[in-house]
gemmi code that builds the backbone of each chain (N, CA, C; Angstrom):
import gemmi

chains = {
    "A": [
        ("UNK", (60.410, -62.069, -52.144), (59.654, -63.315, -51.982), (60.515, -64.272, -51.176)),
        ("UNK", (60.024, -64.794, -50.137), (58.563, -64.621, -49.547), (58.260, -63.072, -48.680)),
        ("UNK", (56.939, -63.073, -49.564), (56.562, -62.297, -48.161), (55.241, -62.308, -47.101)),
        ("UNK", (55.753, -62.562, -46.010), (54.889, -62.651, -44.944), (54.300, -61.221, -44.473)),
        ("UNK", (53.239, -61.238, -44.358), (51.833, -60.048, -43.727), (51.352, -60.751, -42.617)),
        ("UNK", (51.975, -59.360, -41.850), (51.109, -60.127, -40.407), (50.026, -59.213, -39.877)),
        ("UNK", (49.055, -59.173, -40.159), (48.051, -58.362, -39.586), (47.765, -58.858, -38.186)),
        ("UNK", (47.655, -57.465, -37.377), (46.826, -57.940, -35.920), (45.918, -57.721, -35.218)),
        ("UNK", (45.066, -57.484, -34.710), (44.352, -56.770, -33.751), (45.253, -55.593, -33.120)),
        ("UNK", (44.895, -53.976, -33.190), (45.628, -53.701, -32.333), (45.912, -53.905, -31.049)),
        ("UNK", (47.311, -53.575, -30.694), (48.221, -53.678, -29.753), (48.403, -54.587, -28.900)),
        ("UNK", (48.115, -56.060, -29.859), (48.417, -57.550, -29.728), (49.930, -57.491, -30.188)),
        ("UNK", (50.479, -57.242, -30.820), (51.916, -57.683, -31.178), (52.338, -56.186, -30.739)),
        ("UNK", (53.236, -56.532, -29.919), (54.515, -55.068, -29.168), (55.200, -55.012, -30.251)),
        ("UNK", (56.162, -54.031, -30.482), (57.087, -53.429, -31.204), (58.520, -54.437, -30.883)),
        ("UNK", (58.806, -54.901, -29.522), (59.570, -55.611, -29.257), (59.718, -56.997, -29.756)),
        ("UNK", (58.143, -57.481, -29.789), (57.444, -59.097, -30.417), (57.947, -58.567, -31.755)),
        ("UNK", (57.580, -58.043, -32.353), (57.597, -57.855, -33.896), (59.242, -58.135, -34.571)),
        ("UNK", (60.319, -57.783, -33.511), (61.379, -57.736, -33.961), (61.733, -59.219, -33.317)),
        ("UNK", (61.039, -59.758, -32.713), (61.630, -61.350, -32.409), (60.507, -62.101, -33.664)),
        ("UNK", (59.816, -62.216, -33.745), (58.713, -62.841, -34.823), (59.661, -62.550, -36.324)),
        ("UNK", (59.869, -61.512, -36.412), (60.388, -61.111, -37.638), (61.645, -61.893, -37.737)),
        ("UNK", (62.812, -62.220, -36.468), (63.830, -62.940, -36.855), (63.331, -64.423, -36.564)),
        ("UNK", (62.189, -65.064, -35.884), (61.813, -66.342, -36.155), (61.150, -66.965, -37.351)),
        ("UNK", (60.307, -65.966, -37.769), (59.730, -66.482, -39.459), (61.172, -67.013, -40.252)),
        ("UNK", (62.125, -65.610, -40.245), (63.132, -65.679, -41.517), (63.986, -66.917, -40.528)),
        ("UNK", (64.163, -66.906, -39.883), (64.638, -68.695, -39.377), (64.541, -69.658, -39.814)),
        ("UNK", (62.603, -69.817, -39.513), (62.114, -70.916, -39.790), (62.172, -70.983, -41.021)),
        ("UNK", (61.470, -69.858, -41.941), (61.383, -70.122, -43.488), (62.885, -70.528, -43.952)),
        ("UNK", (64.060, -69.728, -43.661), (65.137, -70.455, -44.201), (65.192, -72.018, -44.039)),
        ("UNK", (65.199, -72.387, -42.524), (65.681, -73.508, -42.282), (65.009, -74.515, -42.757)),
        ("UNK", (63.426, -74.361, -43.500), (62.429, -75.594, -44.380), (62.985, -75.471, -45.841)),
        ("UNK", (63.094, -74.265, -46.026), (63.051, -73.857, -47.218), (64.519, -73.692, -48.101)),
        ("UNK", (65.917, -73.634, -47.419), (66.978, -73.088, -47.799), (66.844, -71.629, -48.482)),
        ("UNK", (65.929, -70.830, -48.030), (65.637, -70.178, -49.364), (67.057, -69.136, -48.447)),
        ("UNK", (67.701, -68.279, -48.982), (68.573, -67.063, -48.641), (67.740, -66.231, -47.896)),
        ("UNK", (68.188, -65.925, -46.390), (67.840, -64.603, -45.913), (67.163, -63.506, -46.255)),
        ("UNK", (67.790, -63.436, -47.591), (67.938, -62.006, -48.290), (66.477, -61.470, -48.886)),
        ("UNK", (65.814, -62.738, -48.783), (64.582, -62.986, -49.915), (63.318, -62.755, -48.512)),
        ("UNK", (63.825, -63.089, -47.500), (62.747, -63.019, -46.811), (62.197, -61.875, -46.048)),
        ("UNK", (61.154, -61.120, -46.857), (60.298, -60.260, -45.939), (59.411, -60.270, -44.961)),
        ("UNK", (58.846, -59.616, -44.012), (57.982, -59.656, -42.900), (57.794, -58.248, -42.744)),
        ("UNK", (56.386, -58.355, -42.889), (55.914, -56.741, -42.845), (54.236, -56.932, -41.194)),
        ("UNK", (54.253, -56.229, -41.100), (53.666, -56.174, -39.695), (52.268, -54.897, -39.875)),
        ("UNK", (50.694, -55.663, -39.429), (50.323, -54.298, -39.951), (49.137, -54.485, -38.436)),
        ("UNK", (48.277, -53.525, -38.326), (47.096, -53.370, -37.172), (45.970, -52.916, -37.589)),
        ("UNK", (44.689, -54.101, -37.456), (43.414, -53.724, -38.162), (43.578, -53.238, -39.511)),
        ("UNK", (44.361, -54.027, -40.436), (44.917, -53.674, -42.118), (43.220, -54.647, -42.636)),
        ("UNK", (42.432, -53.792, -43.031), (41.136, -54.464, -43.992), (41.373, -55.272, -45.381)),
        ("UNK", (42.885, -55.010, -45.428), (43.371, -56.430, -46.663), (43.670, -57.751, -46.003)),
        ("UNK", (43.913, -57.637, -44.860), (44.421, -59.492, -44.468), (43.177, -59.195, -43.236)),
        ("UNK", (42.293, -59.862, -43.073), (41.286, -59.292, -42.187), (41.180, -60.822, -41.149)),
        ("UNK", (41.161, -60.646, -39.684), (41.660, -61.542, -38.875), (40.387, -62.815, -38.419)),
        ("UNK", (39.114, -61.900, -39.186), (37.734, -63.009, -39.045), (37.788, -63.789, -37.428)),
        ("UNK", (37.841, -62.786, -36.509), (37.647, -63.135, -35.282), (38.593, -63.775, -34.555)),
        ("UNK", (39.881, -63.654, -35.129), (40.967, -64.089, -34.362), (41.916, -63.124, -34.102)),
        ("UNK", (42.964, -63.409, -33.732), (43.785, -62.159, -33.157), (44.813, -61.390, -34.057)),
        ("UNK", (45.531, -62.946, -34.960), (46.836, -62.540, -35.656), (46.249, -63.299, -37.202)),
        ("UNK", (46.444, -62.927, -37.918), (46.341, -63.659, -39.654), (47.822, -63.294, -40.243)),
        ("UNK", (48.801, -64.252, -40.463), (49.980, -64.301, -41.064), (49.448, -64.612, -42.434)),
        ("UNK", (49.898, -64.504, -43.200), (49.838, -64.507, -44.611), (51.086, -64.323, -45.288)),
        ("UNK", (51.699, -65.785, -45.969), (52.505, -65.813, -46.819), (52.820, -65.859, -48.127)),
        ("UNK", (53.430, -65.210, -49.285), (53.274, -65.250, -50.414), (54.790, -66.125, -50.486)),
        ("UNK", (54.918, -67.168, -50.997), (56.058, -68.038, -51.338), (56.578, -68.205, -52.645)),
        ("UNK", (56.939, -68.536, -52.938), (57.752, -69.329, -54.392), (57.221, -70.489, -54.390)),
        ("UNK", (56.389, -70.464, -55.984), (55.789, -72.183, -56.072), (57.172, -73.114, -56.183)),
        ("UNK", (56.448, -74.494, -55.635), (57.814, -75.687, -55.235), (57.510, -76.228, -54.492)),
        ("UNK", (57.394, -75.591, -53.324), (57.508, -76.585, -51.730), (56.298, -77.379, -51.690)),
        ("UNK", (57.084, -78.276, -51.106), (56.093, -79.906, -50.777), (54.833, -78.860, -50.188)),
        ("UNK", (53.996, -80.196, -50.306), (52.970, -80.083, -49.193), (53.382, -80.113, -47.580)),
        ("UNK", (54.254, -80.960, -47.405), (54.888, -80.977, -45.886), (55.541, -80.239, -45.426)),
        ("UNK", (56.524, -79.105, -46.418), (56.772, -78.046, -46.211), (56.217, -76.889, -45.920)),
        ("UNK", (55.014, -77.017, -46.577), (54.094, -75.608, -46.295), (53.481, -76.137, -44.840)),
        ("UNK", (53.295, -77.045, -44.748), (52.508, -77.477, -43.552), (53.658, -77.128, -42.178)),
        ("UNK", (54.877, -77.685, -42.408), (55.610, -77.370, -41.503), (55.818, -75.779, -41.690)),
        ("UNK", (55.773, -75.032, -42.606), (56.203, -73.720, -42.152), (55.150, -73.004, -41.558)),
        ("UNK", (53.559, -73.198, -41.848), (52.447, -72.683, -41.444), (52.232, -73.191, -39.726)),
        ("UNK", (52.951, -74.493, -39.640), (52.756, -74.954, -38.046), (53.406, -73.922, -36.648)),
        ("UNK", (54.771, -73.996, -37.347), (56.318, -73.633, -36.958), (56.230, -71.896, -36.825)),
        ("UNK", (55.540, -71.108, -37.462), (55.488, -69.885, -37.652), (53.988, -69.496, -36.854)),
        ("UNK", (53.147, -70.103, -36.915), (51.555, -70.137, -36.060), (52.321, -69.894, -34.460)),
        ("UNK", (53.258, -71.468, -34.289), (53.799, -71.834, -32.787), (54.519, -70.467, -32.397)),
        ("UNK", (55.167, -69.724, -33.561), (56.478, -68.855, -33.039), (55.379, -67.110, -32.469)),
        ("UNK", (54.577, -67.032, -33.587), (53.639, -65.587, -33.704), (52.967, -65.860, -31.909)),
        ("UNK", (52.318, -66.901, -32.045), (51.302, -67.165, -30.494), (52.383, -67.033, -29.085)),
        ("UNK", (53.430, -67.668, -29.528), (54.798, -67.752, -28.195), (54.787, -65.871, -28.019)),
        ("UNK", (55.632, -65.310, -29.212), (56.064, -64.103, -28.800), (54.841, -63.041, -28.313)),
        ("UNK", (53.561, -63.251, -28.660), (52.821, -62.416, -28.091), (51.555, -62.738, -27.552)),
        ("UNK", (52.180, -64.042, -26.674), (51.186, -64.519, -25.409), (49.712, -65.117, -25.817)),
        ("UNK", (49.412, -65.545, -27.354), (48.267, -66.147, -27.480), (48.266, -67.723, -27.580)),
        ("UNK", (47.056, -67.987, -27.558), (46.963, -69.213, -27.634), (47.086, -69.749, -29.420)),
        ("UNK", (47.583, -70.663, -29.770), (47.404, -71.246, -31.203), (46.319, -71.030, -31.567)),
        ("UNK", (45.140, -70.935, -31.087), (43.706, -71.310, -31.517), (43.826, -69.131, -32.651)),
        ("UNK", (44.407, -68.262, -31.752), (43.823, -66.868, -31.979), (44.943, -66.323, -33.256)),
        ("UNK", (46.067, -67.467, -33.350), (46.441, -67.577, -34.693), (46.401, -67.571, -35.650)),
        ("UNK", (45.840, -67.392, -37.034), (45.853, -68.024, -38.555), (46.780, -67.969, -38.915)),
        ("UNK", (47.674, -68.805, -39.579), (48.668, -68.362, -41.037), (48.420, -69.303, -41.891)),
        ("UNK", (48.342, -69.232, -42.847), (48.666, -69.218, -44.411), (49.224, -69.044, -45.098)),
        ("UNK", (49.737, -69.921, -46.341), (50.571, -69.445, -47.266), (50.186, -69.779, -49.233)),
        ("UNK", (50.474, -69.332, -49.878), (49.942, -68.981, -51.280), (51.146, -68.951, -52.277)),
        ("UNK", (51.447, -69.481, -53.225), (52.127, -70.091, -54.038), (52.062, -69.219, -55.055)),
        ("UNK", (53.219, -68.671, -55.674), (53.701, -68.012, -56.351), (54.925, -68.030, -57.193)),
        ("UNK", (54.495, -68.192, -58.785), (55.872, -68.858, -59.612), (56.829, -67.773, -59.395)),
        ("UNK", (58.045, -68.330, -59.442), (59.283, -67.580, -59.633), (59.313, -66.807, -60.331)),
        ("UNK", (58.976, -67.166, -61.501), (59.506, -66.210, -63.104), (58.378, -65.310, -63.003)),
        ("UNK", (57.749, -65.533, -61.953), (56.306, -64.356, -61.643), (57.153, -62.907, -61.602)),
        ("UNK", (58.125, -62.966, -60.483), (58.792, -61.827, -59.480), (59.836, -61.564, -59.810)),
        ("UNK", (60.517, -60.160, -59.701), (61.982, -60.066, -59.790), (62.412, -58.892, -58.563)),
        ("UNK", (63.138, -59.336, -58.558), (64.015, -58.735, -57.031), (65.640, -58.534, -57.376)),
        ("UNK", (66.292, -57.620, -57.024), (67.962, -57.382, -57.318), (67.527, -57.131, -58.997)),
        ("UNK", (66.548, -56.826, -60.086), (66.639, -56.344, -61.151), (66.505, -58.189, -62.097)),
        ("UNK", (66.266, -59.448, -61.567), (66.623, -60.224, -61.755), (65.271, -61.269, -61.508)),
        ("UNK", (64.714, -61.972, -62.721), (63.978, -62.629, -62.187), (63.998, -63.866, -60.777)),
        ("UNK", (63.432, -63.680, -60.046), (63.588, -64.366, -58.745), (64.214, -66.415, -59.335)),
        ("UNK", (65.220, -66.934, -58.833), (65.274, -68.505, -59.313), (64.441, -69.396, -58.874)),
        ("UNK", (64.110, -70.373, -58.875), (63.423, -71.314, -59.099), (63.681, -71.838, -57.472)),
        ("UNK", (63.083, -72.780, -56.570), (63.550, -73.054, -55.447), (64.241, -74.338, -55.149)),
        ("UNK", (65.607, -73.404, -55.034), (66.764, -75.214, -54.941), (68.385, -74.393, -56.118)),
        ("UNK", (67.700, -73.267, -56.565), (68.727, -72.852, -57.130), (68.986, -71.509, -57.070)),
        ("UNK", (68.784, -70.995, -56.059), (69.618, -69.665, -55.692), (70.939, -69.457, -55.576)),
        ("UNK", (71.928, -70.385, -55.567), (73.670, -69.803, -55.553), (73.741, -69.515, -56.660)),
        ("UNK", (73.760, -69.552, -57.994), (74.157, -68.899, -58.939), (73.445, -67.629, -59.119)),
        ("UNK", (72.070, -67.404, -58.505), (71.706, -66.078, -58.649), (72.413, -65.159, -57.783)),
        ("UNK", (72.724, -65.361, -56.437), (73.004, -64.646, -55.217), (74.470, -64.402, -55.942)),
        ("UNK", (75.340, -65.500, -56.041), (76.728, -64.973, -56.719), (76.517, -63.605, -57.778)),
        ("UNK", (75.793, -63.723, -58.830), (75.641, -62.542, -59.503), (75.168, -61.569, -58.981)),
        ("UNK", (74.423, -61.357, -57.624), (74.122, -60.167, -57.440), (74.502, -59.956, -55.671)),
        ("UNK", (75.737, -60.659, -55.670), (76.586, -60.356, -54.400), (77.205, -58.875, -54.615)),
        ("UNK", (77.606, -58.094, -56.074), (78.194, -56.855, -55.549), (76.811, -55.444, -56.314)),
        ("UNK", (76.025, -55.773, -56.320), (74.680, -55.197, -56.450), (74.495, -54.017, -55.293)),
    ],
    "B": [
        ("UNK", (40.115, -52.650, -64.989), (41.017, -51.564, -64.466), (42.269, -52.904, -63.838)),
        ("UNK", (43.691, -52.437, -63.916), (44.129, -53.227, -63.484), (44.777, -53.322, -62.096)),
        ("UNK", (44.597, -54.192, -61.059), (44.789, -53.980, -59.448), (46.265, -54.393, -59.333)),
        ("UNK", (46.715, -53.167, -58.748), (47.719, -53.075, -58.324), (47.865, -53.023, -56.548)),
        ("UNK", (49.051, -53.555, -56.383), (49.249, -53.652, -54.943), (50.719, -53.086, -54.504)),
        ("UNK", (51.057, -51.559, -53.857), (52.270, -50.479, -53.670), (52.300, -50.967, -51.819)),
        ("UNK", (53.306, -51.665, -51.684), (53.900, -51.773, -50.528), (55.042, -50.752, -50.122)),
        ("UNK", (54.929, -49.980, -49.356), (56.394, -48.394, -48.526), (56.456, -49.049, -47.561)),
        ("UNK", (57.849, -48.083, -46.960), (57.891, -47.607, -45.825), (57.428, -46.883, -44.952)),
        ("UNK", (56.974, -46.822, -44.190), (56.327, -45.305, -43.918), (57.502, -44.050, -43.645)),
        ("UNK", (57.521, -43.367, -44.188), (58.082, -42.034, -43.999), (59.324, -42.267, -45.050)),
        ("UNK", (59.121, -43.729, -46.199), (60.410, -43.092, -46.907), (60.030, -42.762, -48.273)),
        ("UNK", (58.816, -42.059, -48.781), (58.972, -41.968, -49.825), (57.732, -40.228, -49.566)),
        ("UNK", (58.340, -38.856, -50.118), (57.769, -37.715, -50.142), (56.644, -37.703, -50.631)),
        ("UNK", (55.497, -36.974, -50.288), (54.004, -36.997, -51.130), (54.172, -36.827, -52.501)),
        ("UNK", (55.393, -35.880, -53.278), (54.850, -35.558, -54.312), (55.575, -36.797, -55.118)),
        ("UNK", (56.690, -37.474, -54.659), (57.353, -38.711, -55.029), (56.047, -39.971, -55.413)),
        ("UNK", (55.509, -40.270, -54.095), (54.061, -40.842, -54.199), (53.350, -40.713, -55.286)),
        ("UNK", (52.704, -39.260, -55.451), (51.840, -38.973, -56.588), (52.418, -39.301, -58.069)),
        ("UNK", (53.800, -38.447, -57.963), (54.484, -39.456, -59.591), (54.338, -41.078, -59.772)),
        ("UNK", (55.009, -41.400, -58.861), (55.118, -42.589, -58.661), (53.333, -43.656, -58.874)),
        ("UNK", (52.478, -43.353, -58.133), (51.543, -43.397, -59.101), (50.821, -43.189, -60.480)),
        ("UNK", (51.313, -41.653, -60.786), (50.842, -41.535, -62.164), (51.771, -42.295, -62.993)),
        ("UNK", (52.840, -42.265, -62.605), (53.576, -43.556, -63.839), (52.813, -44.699, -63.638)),
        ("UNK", (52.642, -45.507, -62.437), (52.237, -47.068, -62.773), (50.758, -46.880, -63.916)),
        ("UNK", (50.492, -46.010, -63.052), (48.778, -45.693, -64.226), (49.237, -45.813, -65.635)),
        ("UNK", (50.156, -44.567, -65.263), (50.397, -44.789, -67.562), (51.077, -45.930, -68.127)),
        ("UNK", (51.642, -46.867, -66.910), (52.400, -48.447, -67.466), (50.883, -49.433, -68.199)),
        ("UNK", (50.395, -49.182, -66.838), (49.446, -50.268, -67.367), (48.081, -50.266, -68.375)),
        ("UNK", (48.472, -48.912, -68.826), (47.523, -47.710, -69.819), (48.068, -48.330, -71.245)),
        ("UNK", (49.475, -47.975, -71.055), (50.430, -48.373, -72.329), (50.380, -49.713, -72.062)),
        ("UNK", (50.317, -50.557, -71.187), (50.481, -51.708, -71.282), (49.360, -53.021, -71.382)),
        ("UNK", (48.471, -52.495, -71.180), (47.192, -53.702, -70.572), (46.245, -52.823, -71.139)),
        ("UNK", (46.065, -51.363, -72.119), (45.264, -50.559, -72.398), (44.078, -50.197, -70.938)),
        ("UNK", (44.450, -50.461, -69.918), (43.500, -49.850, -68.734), (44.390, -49.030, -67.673)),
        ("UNK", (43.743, -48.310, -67.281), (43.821, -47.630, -66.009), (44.263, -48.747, -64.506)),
        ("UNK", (45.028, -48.125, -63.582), (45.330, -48.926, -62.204), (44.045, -48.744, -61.503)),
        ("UNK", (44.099, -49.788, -60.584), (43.748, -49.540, -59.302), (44.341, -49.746, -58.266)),
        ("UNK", (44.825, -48.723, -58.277), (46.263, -48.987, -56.666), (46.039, -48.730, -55.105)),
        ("UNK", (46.105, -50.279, -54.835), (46.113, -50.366, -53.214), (47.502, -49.389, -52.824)),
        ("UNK", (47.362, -48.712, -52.097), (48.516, -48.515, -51.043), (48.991, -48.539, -50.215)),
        ("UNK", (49.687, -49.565, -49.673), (49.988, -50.087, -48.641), (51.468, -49.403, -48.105)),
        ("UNK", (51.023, -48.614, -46.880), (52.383, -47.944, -45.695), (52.125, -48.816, -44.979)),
        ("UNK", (53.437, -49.589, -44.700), (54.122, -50.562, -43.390), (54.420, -49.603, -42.695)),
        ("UNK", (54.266, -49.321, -41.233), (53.951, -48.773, -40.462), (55.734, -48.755, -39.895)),
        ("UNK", (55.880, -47.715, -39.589), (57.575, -47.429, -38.861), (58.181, -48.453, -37.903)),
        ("UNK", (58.910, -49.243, -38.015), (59.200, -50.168, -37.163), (58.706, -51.558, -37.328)),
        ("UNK", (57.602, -51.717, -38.291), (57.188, -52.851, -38.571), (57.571, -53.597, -39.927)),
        ("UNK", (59.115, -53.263, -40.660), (58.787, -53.537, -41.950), (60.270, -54.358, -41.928)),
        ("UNK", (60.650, -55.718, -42.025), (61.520, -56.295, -41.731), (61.988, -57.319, -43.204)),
        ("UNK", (63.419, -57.360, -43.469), (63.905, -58.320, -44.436), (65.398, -59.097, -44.326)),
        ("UNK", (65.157, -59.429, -44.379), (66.365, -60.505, -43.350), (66.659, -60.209, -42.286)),
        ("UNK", (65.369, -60.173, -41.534), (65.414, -59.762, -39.947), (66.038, -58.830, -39.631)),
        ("UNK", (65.951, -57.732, -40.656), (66.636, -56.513, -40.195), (65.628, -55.145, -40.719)),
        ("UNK", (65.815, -54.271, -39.974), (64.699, -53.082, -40.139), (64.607, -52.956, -42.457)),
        ("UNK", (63.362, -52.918, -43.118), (63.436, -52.967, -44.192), (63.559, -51.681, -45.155)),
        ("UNK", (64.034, -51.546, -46.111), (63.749, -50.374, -47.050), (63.029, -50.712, -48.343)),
        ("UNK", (62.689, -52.125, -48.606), (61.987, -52.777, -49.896), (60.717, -52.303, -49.806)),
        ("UNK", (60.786, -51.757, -51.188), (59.509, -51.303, -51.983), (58.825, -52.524, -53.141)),
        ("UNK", (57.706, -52.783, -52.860), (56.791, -54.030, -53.461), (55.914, -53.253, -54.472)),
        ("UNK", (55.944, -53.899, -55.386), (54.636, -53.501, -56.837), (53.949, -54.731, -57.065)),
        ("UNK", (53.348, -54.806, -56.960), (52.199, -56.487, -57.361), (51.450, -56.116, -58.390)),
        ("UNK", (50.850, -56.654, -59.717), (49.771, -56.325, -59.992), (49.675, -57.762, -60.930)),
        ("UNK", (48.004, -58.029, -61.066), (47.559, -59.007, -61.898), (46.788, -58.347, -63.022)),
        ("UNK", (47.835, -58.787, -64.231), (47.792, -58.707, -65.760), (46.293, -59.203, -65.889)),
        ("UNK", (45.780, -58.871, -67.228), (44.950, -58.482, -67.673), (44.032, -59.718, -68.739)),
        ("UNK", (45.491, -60.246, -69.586), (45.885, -61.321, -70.482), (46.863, -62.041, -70.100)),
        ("UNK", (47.218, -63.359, -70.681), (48.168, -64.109, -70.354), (49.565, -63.314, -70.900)),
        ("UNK", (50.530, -63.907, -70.174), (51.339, -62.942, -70.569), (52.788, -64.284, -71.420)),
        ("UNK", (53.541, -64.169, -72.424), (54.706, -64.525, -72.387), (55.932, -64.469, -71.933)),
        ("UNK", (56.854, -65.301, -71.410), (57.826, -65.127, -70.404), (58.603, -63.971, -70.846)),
        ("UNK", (58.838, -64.117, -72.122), (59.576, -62.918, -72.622), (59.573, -61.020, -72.238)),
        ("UNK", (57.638, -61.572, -72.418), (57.256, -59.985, -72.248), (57.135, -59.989, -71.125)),
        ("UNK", (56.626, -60.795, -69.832), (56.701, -60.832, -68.276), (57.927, -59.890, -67.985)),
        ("UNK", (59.141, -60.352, -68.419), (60.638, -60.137, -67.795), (60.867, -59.007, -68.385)),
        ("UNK", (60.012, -58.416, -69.164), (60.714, -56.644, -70.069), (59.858, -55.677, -69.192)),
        ("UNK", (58.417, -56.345, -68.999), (57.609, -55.345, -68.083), (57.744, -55.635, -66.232)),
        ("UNK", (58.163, -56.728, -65.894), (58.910, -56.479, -64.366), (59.822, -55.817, -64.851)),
        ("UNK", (60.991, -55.788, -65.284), (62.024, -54.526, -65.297), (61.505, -53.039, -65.806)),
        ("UNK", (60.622, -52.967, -66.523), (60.276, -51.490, -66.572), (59.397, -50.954, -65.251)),
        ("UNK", (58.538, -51.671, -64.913), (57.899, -51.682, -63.562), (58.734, -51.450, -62.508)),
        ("UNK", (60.068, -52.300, -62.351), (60.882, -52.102, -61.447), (61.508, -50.811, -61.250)),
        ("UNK", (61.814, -50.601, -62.853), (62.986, -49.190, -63.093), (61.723, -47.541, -62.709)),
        ("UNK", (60.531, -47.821, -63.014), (59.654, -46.518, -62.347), (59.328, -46.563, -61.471)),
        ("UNK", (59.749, -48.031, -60.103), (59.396, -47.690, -58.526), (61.032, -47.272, -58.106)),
        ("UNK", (61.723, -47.513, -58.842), (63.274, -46.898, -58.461), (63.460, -45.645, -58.849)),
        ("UNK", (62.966, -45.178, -59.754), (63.188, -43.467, -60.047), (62.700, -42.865, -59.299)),
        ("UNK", (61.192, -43.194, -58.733), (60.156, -42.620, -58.041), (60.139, -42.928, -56.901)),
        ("UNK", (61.395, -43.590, -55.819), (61.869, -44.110, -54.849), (63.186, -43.938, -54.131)),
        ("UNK", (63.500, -43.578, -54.926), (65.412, -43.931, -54.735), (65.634, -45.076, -54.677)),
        ("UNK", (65.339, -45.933, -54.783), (65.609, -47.244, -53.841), (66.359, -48.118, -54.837)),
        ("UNK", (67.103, -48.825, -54.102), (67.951, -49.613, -55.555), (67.243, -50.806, -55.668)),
        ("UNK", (68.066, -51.884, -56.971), (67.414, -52.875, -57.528), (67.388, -53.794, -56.038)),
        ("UNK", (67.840, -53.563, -55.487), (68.320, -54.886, -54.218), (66.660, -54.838, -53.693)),
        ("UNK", (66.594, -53.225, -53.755), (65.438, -52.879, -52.518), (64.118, -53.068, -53.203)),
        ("UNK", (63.698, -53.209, -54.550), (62.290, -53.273, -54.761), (61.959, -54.350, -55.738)),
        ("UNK", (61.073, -55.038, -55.203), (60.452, -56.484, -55.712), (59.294, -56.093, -56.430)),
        ("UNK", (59.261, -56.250, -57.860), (58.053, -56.361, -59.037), (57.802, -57.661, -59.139)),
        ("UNK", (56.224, -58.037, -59.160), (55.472, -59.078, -59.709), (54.608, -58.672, -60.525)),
        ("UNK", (54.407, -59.638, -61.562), (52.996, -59.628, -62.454), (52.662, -61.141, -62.702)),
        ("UNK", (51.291, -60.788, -62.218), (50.941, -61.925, -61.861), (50.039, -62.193, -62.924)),
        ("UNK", (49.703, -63.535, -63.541), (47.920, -63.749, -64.441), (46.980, -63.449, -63.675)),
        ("UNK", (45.866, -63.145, -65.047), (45.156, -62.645, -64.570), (44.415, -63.668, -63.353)),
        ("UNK", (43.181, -62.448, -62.662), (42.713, -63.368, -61.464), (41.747, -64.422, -62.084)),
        ("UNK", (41.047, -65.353, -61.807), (40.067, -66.401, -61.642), (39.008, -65.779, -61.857)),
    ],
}
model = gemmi.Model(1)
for chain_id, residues in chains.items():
    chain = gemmi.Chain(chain_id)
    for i, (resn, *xyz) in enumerate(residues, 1):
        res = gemmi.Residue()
        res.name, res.seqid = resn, gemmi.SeqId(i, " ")
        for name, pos in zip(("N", "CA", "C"), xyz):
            atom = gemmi.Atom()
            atom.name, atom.element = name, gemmi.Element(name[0])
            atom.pos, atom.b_iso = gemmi.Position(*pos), 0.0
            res.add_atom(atom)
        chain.add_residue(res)
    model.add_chain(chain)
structure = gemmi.Structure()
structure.add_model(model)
structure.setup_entities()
């Protein structure tokens, strides 16, 4: 957690896009969010009938850690829309993303329920030799 | 029936690994929620599966519980959940993320 689903139209997002998108999400999401690297997934799919694109090109879909402001989600849904449309030549409009709120003590990851957001160094210390 | 959601790799987990690996979640949530799964299965496609911006090996289990659950019992059944996508995976604790979520709306 988080994890981002990027469904696309096929052979709208290159194999090359995917590996720049994939290091701009975990960018951006760190840099709103502080959340650790470590936490952030990005999975990439084509004509997937679970995130379905309703006439647009790309549907990002984020599952987060409940917490973040409203201005946060807004900035990460802006910031990640801007980055998906840059790397594979669309316009904002053929964009969607979204994101969906999900308690911590929901998830566990490293064997460990996921922390709360704002307090990951004491978790990451314990499961630095994991 | 309870919906489950199995996020792979593609090509890292053997068919018959798969099939266990399903019939356990079935009998978790049999023993656990007294129902049967319904498991999405989701293969991330080779090259598309990324976690800290680096090619991924994390294996995902999602599913929404049945009843409300207590924190107590939440945190005994993500770790048993966790420990039968790791037997049935290889994959270590680093690599696979369990949720249980309330039930839906």
């Amino acid at each position: 957690m988080p994890l981002y689903m990027c469904n696309a139209v096929r052979g709208v997002i290159s194999d090359a896009a995917k590996q720049k998108i994939a290091a701009d999400l975990t960018d951006i999401h760190c840099e709103i969010t502080g959340a650790p690297r470590t936490f952030v997934h990005v999975f990439f799919f084509e004509d997937a009938p679970h995130l379905p694109v309703n006439g647009q090109s790309v549907f990002l879909f984020g599952s987060i850690r409940a917490g973040r402001s409203e201005v946060q989600k807004q900035d990460l849904t802006n910031r990640m829309q801007a980055a998906v449309a840059k790397h594979c030549g669309l316009s904002l409009q053929e964009v969607v993303a979204a994101t969906s709120d999900v308690p911590a003590n929901w998830v566990m990851e490293g064997g460990e329920v996921l922390p709360e957001p704002g307090e990951e160094a004491t978790w990451l210390a314990a499961h630095r030799s994991v | 029936m309870i919906p489950v959601m199995c996020i792979v790799q593609e090509g890292q987990i053997p068919q018959n690994s798969e099939r266990d690996l399903k019939a356990e979640i079935g009998a978790f949530t049999q023993r656990t929620f007294s129902v049967p799964a319904d498991i999405d299965w989701i293969v991330v496609p080779k090259g598309s599966g990324f976690t800290a911006a680096e090619p991924s090996t994390t294996v995902i289990a999602s599913l929404h519980a049945n009843r409300p659950l207590p924190q107590p019992e939440r945190v005994a059944l993500l770790k048993e959940l966790g420990e039968i996508c790791m037997l049935h995976t290889g994959r270590t604790a680093n690599e696979v993320v369990t949720s249980i979520r309330n039930p839906k709306d």
